[in-house]
Structure formats: C-alpha cells, structure tokens
N, C-alpha and C positions, 0 to 999 in steps of 0.2 A: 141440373134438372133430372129429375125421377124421369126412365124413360119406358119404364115393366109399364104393362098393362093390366091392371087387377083382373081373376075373373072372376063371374058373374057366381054367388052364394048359389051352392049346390051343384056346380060343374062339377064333376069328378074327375073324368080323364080324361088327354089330349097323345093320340098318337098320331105320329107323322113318321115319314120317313126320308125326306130331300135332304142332299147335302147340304151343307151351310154355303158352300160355295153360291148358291143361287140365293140368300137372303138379300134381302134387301137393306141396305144404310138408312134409317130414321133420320132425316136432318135435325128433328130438335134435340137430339143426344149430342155431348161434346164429347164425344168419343173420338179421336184423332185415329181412329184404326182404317184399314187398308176398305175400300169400296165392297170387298166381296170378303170371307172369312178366306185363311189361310188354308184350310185345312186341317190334316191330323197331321202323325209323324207315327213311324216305327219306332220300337225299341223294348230293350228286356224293362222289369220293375225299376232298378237301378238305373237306366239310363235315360227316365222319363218321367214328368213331373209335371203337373197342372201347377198353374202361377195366377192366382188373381191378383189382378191391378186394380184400383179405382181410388177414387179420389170421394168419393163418397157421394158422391154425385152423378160420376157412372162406371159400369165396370167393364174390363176385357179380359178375358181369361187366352193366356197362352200357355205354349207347353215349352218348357226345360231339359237339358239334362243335370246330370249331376255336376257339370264343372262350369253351372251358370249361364250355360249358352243359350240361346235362342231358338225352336224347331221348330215353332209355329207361333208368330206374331200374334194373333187373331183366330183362336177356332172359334169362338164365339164374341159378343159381346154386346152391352143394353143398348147401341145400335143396330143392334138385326135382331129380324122375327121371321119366322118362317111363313110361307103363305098359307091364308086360311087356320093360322093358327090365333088363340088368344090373348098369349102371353111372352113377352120380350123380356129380358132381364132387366132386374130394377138397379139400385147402387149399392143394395145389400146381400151381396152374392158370399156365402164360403163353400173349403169341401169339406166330406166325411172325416171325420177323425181317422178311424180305419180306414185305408182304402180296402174299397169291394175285390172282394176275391175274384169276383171275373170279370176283374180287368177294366168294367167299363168305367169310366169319367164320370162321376153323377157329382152334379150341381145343386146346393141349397139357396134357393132366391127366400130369404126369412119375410121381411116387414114392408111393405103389406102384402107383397103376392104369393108368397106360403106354395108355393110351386118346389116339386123335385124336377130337373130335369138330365136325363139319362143322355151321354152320348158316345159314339164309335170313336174311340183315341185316332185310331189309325186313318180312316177317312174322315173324321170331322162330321161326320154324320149324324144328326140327331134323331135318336130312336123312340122317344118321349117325352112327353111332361104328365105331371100329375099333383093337381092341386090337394094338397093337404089340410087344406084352412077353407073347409066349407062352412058359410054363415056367418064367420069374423075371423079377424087377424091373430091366426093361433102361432104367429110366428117359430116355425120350425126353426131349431136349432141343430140339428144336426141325424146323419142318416148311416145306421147300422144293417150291412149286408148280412145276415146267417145262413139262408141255403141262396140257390136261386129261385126259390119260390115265397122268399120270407124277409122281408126289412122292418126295421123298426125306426121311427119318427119323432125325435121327441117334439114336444108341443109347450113352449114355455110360456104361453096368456094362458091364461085362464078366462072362459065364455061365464060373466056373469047371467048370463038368460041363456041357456043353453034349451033344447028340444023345436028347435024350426025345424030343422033339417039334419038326417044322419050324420053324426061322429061331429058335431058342433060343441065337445064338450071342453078339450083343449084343458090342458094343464097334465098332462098324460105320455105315455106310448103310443102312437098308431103304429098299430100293423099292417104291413099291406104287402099286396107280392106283388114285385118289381117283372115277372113276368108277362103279366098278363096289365100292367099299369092299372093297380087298381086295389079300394080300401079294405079289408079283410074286419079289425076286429080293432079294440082297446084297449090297454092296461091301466087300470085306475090309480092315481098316484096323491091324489086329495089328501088320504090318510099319513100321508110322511110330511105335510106341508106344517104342520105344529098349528100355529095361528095364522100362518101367515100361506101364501100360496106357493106349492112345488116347485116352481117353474125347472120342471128338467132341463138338462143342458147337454153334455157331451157325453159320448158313450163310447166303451173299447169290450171286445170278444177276449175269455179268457178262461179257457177249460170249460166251454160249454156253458159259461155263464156270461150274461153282460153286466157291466158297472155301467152305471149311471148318476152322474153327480145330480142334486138338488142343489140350486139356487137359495132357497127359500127365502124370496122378498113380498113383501107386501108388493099391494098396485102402485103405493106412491115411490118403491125404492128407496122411501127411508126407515125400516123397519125389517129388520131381519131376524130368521131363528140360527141358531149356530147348522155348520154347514153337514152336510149329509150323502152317502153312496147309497143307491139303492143297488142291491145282487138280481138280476131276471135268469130265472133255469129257462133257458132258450126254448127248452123242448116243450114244456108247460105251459109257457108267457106269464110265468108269477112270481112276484118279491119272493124269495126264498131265504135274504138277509139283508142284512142292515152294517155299515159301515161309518160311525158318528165322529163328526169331527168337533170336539170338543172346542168352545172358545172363538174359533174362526168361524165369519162369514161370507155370505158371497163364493160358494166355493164351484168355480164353474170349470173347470176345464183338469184333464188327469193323464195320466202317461202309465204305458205300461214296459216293464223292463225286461229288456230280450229274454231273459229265462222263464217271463212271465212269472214271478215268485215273487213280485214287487208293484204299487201301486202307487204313485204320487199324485196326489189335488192339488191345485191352486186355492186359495180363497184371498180375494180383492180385497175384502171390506167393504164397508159402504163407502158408494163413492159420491152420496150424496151427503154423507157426512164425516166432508176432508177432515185433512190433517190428525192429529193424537187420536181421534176418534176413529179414523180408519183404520190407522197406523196398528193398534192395539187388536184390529179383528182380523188381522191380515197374516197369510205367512202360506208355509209351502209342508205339507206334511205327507211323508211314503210310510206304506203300512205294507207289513207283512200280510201278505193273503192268507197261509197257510193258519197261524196263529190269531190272526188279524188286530195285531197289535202294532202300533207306532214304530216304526225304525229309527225314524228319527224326523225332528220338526222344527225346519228354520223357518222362526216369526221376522216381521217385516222388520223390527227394530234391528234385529243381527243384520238381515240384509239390507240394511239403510234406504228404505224404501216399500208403499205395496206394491203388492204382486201382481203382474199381467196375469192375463191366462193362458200365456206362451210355455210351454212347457214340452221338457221330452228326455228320452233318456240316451244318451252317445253309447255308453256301455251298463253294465249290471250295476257299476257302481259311481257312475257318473252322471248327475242331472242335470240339465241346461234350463236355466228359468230367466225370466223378463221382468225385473227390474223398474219401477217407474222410481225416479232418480231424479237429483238436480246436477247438471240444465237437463239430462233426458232420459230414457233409457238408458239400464243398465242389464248387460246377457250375462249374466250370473251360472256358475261352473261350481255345484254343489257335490261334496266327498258322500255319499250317503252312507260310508262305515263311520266318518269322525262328524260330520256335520260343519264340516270346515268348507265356506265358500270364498270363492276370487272371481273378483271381476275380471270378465274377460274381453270387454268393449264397453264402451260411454258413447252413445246415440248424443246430438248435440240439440236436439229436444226430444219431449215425449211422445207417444202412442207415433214412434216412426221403425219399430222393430215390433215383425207380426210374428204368425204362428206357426213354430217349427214344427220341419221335419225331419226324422228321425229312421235308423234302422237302414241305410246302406254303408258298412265299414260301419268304423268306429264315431263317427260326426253326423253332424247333423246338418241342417240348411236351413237358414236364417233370415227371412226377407228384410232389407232394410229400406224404407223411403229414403234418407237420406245421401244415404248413396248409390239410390236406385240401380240397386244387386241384390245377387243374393251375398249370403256371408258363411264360408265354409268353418264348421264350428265343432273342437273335441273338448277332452276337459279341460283342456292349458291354454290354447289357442282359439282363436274368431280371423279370419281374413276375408276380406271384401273377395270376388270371383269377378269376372270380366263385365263390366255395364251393362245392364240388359238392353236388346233393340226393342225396336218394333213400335212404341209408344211412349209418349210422357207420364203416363197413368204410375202411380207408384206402387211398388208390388206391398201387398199386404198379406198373404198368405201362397204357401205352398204344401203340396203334398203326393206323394208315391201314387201311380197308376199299378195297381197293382198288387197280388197280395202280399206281404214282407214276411212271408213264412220262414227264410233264413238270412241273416247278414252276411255278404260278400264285404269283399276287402274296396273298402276304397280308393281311386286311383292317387 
C-alpha cells in the first residue's frame, strides 16, 4: 500500500522542524519499523551512508556505514509524517546521485508525490519538504546540490497542458534554492527530446559543469531516440553541450571517475520491447570529457545481458555495472583501458542488486535484496558484508552522506 500523501496542485513548500522521533506510525503502511524513528547517527563521509529499503510498497530509509552495519534502523519511513505536515513518504523514494556537499540527507519521493525532502543526518531531524510537481506528476528523478543557494531538479513527465499554475511544465531542470525551500527558475530541455519527450534523469557536478543524461522515451515507452547527455554551465543554467550516444537507448543513469576525466552512461534499451530488441539498444559507454570522444563501449551482447542503471566507478579504470542476467543479476567489473569484463556475482533473480555506491577506497557498495546486505565490491571481487537489521524491507539503494571530494583508503 502507497502510504505518501499527494499534495494539493500549487503548494509549494513545507517547512518543519521536529525531530522524527515524535512522528507518528500510519497503521495502513506495512512498514515493520520501530513505533518512533531512530534517529540520526554521527560519522565522517566514509563512515555514513543512507540505505533505502522497500519493497515497493513501502519504504524505510536507514543509515549505514561502510562495513554494512546498521546506525540507524529507521530515520525516517512511509509510516511516519510529521505533524501538521502534508506529505509522508510514498514506495517510491531514492537519493541524489551526488551526495550534497553540506552534508545533509535529501530524499527524492518521485511518483506521484514529487516531494524533495531535506533532513539533519545527525539528529534525524527533518528540516523540509518541497513539492516539485505543481499541477501534475512531474515525477522528479533526481537532485543536484551546486551552492547552498542553488539545486537543480530533474523533471522527467512531461505536462501535456501545461499553464494552471507556476513551473507545471515538467520535462526540464527546476531550479530552486534549498535554502530558503523554494522554486527559483527552469531550464528548458523539449529541444534535445528529438520526437519523442526528454525525460531527464540523473545528474553528477564536474568542473563547473553538470551532466545530465536524456531518457528520451515517448509517453508509451515504446518508442525511443538514441540516448543523450545534456552539459549545464552551473553559473549560466544553460546547455552549453551535447554528449550523443549513438545507437543506444534508454540511457538513464552515469558515473563519474575519481580524476573526474571520464564519464560512463548506462542505456537499458526498451524494455517494453524485450529480448533481440532490447538487447541491440543497450550497452555501457565512457567518454572522454576532455576530447569527448568514446573510450570505450561495452554493448549488452559482450555483456550477456541489458544494462541496469546501477553503475559507478571503484577506481579510474575500473567500472562496476548491473547486469540483467539469467536466472538474475549480473555485477559486472569492466577494464575501461581493454574493454574486457568479468563477472563478479550472479544474483539468483533479477532487479535484486540496486544502485551503487561508489568513492570510499578502492570499492564500492552494492545493495543486494537477496541477501539482504550490502555487498563490498572492487574490480576482482563482490562479498556479501554482515545482514542488515533493523527491518525485512529489502535494501535497494545506497549512498555517501556527504561530499566525496577525495578517496580514503578503505578498511
């Protein structure tokens, strides 16, 4: 059961400030978590990690560290809402690609409730919400920190009737400043959609510029243009280039590598049109930024399988990519000097290994449902890490509190 509360077309923002400690438990969520939230937890970047779990029906978000353990069961989840507020989490919660530079935990609730919401790692304290999706479900995908006065939103519907109500136009950038909870401005992105609609998706900071992959699906998802990066000069808020990915589509999710000198996309394919059909539009391509030319481009056929949108880099020249396999998952360990991949784990079905995190030591961190852990992951190696507590909810994604401006060693 969906337990978020849509809000009402043209709310803008919701500030509060109680700790989660005082929320209240929803009886119709099946959220198995603790009557009251847990809490936050201390810790440096590295020793601190947001965890969503859900089952897709509801979610709990806890915090980690790096050797899989447990520090906070429950800081939030789509059984608790604060009082006098609107909006509770739905079953469609992730985080930021990048984590935000200061530090705090910000939350994307996408479809229907298009809610950000901002919270204090340390005390569990929710500092905001702010609906994104005035007028229709512009299901936000993902949320870029650049100053503390300045994020950006992507917006991947597209508002067929757009003009009720301010920034209802969706299929775009919102801008807006996380200071003050609240919507600033647009970036227009219609014109890179070909025939078919932009739907931006994930974003990473990289010399003063943002990357932003295009989707580009029609409204039925079975109809695609080949996939696409759009370049934002942060300082401007304007396309300033273009990054095309020839042949592949679906290309939604990208990684950047620690020297920042490298860029890899995913693109899925259609996945409403399986097998040879997908197979053929799917694959994993890193580009040189400086030249912005191909490095190199493993298609789904080399990697026996299409491509999740799990994706990240362990070192400058070691990729970690997600595998859809038979019987399941496959965490695929790509060389990006030869192009030469090994499987590094076989999930024993699919969509049960989420979306990696990337950039403390050499490894990475792997959520797996099935053996609800995480999975500590370089280029040679995957090993399961201690059972997670706290809940049956199975973890689907994690990621850095924090900002990863340098790689320490891993223990």
């Amino acid at each position: 059961m969906n337990c978020g509360i849509r809000l009402s077309p043209g709310t803008f923002r919701i500030s509060f400030g109680p700790t989660l400690a005082a929320l209240a438990l929803l009886g119709a969520c099946n959220v198995d978590a603790p009557q009251s939230s847990t809490g936050g937890s201390r810790g440096d970047t590295c020793e601190r990690f947001a965890l969503v779990r859900s089952d897709y029906q509801s979610t709990q978000v806890s915090l980690v560290n790096d050797g899989g353990a447990v520090t906070s069961a429950s800081i939030v989840s789509s059984g608790t809402r604060a009082p006098g507020a609107t909006s509770a989490l739905s079953s469609d919660v992730v985080l930021p690609h990048d984590p935000p530079a200061s530090g705090a935990l910000v939350l994307i609730d996408r479809y229907p409730n298009g809610i950000v919401t901002w919270l204090d790692a340390e005390s569990g304290a929710v500092e905001g919400q702010l609906n994104v999706t005035p007028g229709f479900g512009s299901n936000p995908h993902d949320y870029l920190e650049i100053t503390p006065n300045k994020a950006y939103v992507t917006r991947f519907e597209t508002n067929r009737a757009p003009g009720r109500v301010p920034f209802d136009e969706g299929g775009d950038i919102l801008v807006i400043d996380p200071s003050q909870r609240s919507l600033s401005k647009r970036i227009e992105l219609s014109a890179y959609g070909g025939a078919v609609d932009p739907r931006p998706d994930r974003m990473t900071l990289a010399n003063g510029r943002a990357y932003v992959t295009l989707s580009r699906l029609d409204a039925s998802f079975e109809r695609a243009e080949d996939g696409l990066v759009v370049v934002i000069d942060v300082d401007s808020d304007r396309v300033v280039d273009t990054l095309p990915i020839p042949g592949l589509k679906n290309c939604t999710n990208l990684a950047l590598s620690p020297d920042a000198r490298s860029l890899a996309v995913t693109c899925s394919g259609i996945f409403k049109v399986p097998g040879p059909a997908q197979v053929a539009t799917s694959g994993v391509v890193v580009m040189d930024l400086e030249s912005k030319t191909e490095r190199v481009r493993a298609t789904a056929s080399m990697l026996g399988g299409a491509v999740a949108s799990s994706i990240g880099f362990a070192t400058n020249d070691a990729l970690i990519v997600v595998v859809f396999g038979d019987p399941g998952d496959k965490l695929t360990s790509i060389d990006v000097g030869t192009g030469r991949a090994t499987t590094l784990h076989t999930a024993p079905a699919s969509f049960t290994l989420g979306e990696i995190a990337c950039g403390c030591g050499d490894r990475c961190l792997v959520p797996s449902a099935e053996e609800a852990s995480l999975l500590a992951v370089d280029a040679t190696s995957a090993r399961p890490l201690a059972p997670l507590e706290g809940s049956s909810l199975p973890p689907r994604s994690v990621g850095a509190i924090g900002p990863m401006t340098a790689r320490s060693s891993a223990p």
